[in-house]
VEXLUM-229114 format. One record per residue (C-alpha): residue number from 1; residue in three letters; x negated, y, z. Coordinates in steps of 0.2 Angstrom, whole numbers. Layout:
# VEXLUM-229114
+-----+------+-------+-------+-------+
| pos | code |     u |     v |     w |
+-----+------+-------+-------+-------+
| NUM |  ALA |     X |     Y |     Z |
...
+-----+------+-------+-------+-------+
This chain:
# VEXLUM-229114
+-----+------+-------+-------+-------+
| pos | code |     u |     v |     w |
+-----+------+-------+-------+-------+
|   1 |  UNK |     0 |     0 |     0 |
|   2 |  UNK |    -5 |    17 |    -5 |
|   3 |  UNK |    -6 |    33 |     9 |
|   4 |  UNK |    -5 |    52 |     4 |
|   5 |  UNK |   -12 |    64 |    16 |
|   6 |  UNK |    -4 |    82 |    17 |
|   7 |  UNK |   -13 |    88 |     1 |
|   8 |  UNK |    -8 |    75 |   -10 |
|   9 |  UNK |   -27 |    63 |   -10 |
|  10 |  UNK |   -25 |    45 |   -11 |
|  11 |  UNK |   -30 |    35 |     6 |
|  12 |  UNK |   -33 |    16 |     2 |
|  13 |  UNK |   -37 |     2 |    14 |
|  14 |  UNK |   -44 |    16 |    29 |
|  15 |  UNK |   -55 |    25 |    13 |
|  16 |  UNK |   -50 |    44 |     7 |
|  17 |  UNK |   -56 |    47 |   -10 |
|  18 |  UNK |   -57 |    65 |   -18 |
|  19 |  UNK |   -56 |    75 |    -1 |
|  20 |  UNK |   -67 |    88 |     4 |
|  21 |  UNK |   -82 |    83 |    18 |
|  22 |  UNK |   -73 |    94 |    32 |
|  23 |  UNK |   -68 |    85 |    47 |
|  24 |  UNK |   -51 |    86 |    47 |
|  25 |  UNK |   -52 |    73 |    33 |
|  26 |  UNK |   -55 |    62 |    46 |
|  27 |  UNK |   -44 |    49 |    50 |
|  28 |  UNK |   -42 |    43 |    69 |
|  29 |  UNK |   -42 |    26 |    78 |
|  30 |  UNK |   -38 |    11 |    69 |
|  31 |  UNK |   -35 |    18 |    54 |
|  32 |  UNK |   -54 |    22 |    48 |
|  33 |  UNK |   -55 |     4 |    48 |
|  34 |  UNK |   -58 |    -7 |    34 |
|  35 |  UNK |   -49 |   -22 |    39 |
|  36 |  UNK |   -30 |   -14 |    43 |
|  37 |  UNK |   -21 |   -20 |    26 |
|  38 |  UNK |    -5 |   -13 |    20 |
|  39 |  UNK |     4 |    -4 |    37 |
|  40 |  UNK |   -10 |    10 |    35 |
|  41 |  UNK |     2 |    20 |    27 |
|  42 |  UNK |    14 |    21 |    45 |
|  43 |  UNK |    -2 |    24 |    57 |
|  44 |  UNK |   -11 |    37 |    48 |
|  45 |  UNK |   -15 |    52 |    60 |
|  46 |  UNK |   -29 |    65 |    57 |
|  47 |  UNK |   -41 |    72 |    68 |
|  48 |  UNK |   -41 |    91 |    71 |
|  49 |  UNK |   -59 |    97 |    76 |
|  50 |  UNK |   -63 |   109 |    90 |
|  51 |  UNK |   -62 |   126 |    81 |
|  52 |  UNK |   -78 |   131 |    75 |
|  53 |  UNK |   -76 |   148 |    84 |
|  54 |  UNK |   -81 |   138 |   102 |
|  55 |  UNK |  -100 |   139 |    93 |
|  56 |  UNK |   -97 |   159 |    98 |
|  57 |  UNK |   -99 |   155 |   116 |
|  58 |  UNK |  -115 |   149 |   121 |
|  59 |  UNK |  -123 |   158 |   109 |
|  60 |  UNK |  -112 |   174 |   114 |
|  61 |  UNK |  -122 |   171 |   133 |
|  62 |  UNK |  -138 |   169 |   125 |
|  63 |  UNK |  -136 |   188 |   115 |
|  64 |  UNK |  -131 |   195 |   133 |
|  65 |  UNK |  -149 |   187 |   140 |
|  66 |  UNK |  -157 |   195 |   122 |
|  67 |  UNK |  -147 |   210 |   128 |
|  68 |  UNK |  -152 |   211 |   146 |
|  69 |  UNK |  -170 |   209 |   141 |
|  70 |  UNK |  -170 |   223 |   129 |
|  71 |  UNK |  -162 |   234 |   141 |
|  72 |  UNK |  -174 |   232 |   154 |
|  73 |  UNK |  -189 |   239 |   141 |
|  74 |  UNK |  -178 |   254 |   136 |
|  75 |  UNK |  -177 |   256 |   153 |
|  76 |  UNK |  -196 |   254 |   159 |
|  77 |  UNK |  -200 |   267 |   145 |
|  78 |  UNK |  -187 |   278 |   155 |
|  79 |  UNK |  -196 |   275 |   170 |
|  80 |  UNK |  -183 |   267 |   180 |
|  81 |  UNK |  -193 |   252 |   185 |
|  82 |  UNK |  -180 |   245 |   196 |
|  83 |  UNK |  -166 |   244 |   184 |
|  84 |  UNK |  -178 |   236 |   171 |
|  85 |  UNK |  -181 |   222 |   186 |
|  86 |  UNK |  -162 |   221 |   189 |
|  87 |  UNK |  -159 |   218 |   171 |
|  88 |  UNK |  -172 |   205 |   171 |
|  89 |  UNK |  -164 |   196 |   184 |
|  90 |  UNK |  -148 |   197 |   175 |
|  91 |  UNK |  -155 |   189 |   159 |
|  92 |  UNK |  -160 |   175 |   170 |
|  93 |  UNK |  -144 |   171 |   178 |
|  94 |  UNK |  -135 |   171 |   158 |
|  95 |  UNK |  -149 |   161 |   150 |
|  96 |  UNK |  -147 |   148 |   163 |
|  97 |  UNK |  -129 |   148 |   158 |
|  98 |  UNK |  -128 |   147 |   140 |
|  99 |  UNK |  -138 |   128 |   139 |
| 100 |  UNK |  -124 |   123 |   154 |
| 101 |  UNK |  -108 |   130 |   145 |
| 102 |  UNK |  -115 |   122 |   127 |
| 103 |  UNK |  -118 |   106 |   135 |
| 104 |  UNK |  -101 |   105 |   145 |
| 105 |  UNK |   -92 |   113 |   129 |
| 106 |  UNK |  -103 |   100 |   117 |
| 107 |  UNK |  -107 |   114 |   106 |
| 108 |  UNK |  -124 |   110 |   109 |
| 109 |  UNK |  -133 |   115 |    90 |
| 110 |  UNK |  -152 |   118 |    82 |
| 111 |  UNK |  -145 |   134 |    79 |
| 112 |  UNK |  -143 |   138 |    97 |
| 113 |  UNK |  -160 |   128 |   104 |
| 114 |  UNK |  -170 |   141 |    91 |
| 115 |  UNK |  -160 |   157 |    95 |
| 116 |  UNK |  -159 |   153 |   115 |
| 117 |  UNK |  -183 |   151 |   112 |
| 118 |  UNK |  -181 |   167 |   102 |
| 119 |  UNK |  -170 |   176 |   116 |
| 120 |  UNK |  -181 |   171 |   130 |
| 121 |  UNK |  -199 |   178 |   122 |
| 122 |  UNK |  -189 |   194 |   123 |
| 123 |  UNK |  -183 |   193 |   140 |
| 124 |  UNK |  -194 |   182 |   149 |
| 125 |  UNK |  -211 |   186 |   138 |
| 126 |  UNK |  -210 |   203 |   133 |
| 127 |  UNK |  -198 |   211 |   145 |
| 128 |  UNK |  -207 |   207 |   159 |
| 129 |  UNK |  -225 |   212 |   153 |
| 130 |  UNK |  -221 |   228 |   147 |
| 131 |  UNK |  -210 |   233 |   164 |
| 132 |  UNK |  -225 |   230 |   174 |
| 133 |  UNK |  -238 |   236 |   161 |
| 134 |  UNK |  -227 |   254 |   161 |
| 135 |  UNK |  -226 |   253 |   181 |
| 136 |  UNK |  -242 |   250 |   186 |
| 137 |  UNK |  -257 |   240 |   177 |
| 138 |  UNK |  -257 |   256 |   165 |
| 139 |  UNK |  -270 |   259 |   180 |
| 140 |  UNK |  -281 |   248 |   179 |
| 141 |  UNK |  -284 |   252 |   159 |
| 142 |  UNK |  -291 |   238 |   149 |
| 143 |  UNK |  -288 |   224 |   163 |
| 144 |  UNK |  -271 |   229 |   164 |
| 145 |  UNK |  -266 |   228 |   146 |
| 146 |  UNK |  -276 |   212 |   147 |
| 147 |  UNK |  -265 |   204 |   160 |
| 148 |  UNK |  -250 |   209 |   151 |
| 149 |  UNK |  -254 |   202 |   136 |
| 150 |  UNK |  -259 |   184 |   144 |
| 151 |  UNK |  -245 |   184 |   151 |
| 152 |  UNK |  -233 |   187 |   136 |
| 153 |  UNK |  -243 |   176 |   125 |
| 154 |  UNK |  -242 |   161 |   140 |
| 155 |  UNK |  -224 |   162 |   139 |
| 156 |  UNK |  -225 |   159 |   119 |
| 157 |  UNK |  -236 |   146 |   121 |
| 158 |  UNK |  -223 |   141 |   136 |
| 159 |  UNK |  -210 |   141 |   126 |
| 160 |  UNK |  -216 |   133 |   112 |
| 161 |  UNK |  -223 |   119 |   121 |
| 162 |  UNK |  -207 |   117 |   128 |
| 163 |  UNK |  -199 |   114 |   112 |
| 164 |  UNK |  -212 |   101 |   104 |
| 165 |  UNK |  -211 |    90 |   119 |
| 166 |  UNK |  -192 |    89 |   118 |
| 167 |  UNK |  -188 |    71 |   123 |
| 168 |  UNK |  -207 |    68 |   129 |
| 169 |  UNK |  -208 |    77 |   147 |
| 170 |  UNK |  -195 |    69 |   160 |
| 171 |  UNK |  -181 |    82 |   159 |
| 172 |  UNK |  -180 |    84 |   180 |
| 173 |  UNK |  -198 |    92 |   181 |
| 174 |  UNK |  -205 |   106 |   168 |
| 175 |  UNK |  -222 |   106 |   163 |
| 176 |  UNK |  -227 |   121 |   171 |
| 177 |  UNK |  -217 |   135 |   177 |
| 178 |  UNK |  -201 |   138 |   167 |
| 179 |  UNK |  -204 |   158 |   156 |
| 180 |  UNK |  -187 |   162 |   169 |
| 181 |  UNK |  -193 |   159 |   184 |
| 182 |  UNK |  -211 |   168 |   178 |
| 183 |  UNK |  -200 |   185 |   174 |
| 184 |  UNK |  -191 |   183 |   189 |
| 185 |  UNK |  -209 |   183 |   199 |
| 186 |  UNK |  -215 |   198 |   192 |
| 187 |  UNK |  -199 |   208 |   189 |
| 188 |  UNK |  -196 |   203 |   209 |
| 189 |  UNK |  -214 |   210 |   215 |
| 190 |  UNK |  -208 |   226 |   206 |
| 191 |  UNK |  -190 |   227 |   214 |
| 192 |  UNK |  -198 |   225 |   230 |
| 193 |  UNK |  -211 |   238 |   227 |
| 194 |  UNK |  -200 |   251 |   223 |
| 195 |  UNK |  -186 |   244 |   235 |
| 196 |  UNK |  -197 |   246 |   250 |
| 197 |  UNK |  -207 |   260 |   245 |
| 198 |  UNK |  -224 |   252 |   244 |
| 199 |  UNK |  -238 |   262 |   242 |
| 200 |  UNK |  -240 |   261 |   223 |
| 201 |  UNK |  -253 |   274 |   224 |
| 202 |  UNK |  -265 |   265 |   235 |
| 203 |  UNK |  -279 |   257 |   225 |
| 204 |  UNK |  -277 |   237 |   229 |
| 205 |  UNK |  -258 |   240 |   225 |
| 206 |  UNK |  -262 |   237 |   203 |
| 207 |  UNK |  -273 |   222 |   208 |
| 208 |  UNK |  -259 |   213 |   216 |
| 209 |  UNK |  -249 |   217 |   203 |
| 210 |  UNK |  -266 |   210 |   191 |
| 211 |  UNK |  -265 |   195 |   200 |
| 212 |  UNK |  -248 |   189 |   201 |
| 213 |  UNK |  -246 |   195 |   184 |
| 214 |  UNK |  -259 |   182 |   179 |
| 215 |  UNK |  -254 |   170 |   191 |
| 216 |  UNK |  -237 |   170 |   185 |
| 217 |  UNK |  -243 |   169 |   165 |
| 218 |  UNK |  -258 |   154 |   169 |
| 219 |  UNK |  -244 |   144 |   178 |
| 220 |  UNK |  -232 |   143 |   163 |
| 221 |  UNK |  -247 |   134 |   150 |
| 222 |  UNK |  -249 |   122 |   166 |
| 223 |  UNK |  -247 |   105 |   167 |
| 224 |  UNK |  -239 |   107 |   186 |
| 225 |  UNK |  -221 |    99 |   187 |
| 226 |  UNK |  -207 |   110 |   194 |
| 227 |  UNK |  -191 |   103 |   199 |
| 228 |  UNK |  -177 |   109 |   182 |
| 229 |  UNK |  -161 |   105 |   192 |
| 230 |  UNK |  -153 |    97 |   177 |
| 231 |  UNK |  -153 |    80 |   187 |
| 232 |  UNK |  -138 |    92 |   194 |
| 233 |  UNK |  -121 |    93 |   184 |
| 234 |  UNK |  -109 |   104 |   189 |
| 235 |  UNK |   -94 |    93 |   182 |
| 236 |  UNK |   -94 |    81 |   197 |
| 237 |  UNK |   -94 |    80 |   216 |
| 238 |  UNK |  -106 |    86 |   226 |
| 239 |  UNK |  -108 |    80 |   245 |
| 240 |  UNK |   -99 |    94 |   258 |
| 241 |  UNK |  -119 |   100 |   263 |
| 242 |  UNK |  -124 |   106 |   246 |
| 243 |  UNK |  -108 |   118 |   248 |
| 244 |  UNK |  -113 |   124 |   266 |
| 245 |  UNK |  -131 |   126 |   256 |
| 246 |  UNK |  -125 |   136 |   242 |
| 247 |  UNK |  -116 |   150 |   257 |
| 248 |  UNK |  -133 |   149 |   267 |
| 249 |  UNK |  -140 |   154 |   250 |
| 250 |  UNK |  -128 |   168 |   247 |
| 251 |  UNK |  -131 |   174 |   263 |
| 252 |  UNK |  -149 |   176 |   262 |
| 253 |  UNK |  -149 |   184 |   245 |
| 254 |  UNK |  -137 |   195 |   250 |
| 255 |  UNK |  -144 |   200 |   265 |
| 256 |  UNK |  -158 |   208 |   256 |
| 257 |  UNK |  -158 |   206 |   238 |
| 258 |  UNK |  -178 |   209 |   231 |
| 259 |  UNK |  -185 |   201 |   247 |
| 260 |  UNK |  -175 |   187 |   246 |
| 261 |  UNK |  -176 |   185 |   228 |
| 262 |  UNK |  -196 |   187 |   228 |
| 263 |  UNK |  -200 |   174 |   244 |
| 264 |  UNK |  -188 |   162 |   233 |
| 265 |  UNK |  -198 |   162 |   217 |
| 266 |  UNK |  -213 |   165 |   226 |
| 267 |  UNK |  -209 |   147 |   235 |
| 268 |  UNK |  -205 |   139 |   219 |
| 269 |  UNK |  -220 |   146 |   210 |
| 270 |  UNK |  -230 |   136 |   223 |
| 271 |  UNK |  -219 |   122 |   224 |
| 272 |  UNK |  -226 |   115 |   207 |
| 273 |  UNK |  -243 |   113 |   213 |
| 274 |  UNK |  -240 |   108 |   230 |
| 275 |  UNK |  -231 |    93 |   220 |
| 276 |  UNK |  -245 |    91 |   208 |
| 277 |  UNK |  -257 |    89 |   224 |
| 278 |  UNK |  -245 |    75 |   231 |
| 279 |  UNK |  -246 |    65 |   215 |
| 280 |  UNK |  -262 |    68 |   211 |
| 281 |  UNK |  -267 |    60 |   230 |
| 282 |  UNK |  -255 |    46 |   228 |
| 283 |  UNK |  -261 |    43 |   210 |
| 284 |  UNK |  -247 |    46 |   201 |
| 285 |  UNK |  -246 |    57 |   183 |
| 286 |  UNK |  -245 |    75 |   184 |
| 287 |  UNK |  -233 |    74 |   171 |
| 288 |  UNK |  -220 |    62 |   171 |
| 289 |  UNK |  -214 |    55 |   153 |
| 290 |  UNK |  -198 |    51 |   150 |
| 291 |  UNK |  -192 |    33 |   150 |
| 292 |  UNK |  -188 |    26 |   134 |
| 293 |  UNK |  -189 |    44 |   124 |
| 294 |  UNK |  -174 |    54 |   133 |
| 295 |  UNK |  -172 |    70 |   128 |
| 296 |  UNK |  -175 |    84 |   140 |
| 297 |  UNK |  -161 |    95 |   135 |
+-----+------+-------+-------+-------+
């Protein structure tokens, strides 16, 4: 027995012939089967895609981070350092939410991997060098241009490696510190600084700054694991504490915003290598590999 679909094609035995490669040609079930005889005709039903617009809303966070980072150098060349800092911050929070919304959504795409790396060399490589270069390694002349420029060329190199060794590196440990996590170190020192009035002018003030600058850029072509967090997936129960943990962490942040913010990314700054050390005594790899080729994304 012969079926017609809506525009008139010719479906025989589970095949459509003369239909346009779009999946809503696509039949559902039973009925793409090769083996359902003459009652195809009665079970035909058609499978409507998610509409292609739902690709608008991962990448839609990703432009917000691309904004936020670009926002924080108009603002550094305005001088307002600590709005530049905030926008940093703020670019953090959406770039982590645009791979969680993509995977929950299964609008994950290429498009979106290369457009999320390109986003993030703004925000996280560029944005951050250039708003501490503006605030204070201007001083130091040559050495502080220098340190700027390690750091934003670690972050491409960060970066980078991080997309070649897709499905290669365990995906609950980075190799080295995430580009995020780097911005947010140095765009928290700055906050702080300005926050609590620190003596900007006072001579060790720029080599701080030099050094965790270049603390900050070294760690993220490192091989020292830090914990990702996607082992965590926010579409399934979590035990009672982790909530209370979440309030205590609200709390703290809240409390005091740039000093809380700084001592946490400090601590996970050092928390990479203090892992490293603990493998390295107990033998273990500095860099785990994932089992049986798993992607880390």
């Amino acid at each position: 027995m012969v079926a017609f679909n809506r525009r008139g094609k010719r479906v025989t035995n589970g095949n459509v012939t003369h239909l346009r490669p779009f999946r809503r040609n696509q039949l559902r079930g039973d009925v793409a089967q090769n083996d359902l005889g003459d009652d195809i005709g009665d079970d035909v039903e058609y499978v409507r895609p998610r509409r292609r617009g739902i690709y608008l809303l991962p990448n839609a966070f990703t432009t917000a981070a691309l904004f936020a980072g670009f926002f924080a150098i108009v603002q550094a060349m305005n001088m307002r350092f600590d709005v530049a800092a905030i926008a940093i911050f703020a670019a953090m929070v959406l770039d982590g939410m645009d791979g969680r919304v993509a995977r929950i959504t299964n609008t994950q795409s290429a498009f979106g991997e290369q457009y999320d790396s390109l986003s993030d060399m703004t925000s996280f490589g560029v944005a951050p060098a250039l708003v501490m270069y503006e605030w204070i390694l201007h001083d130091l002349g040559k050495w502080g241009w220098l340190a700027a420029f390690v750091y934003c060329t670690s972050a491409a190199l960060r970066l980078a490696r991080f997309n070649a060794n897709i499905g290669v590196v365990d995906k609950r440990f980075f190799q080295g510190l995430p580009s995020p996590a780097a911005a947010a170190l140095v765009a928290g020192f700055v906050w702080l600084a300005i926050d609590n009035k620190l003596p900007v002018k006072e001579l060790w003030m720029p080599w701080v700054a030099f050094a965790i600058t270049l603390y900050a850029g070294l760690s993220m072509v490192s091989n020292a694991p830090f914990y990702s967090g996607k082992a965590l997936d926010v579409r399934y129960r979590v035990p009672f504490g982790m909530m209370v943990l979440v309030l205590i962490l609200f709390v703290v942040v809240s409390s005091d915003p740039p000093v809380a913010l700084f001592g946490l990314f400090v601590a996970y700054a050092i928390s990479g290598y203090v892992l490293w050390a603990w493998r390295a005594i107990h033998g273990q790899p500095g860099v785990a590999k994932t089992p049986h080729g798993g992607g880390t994304t």
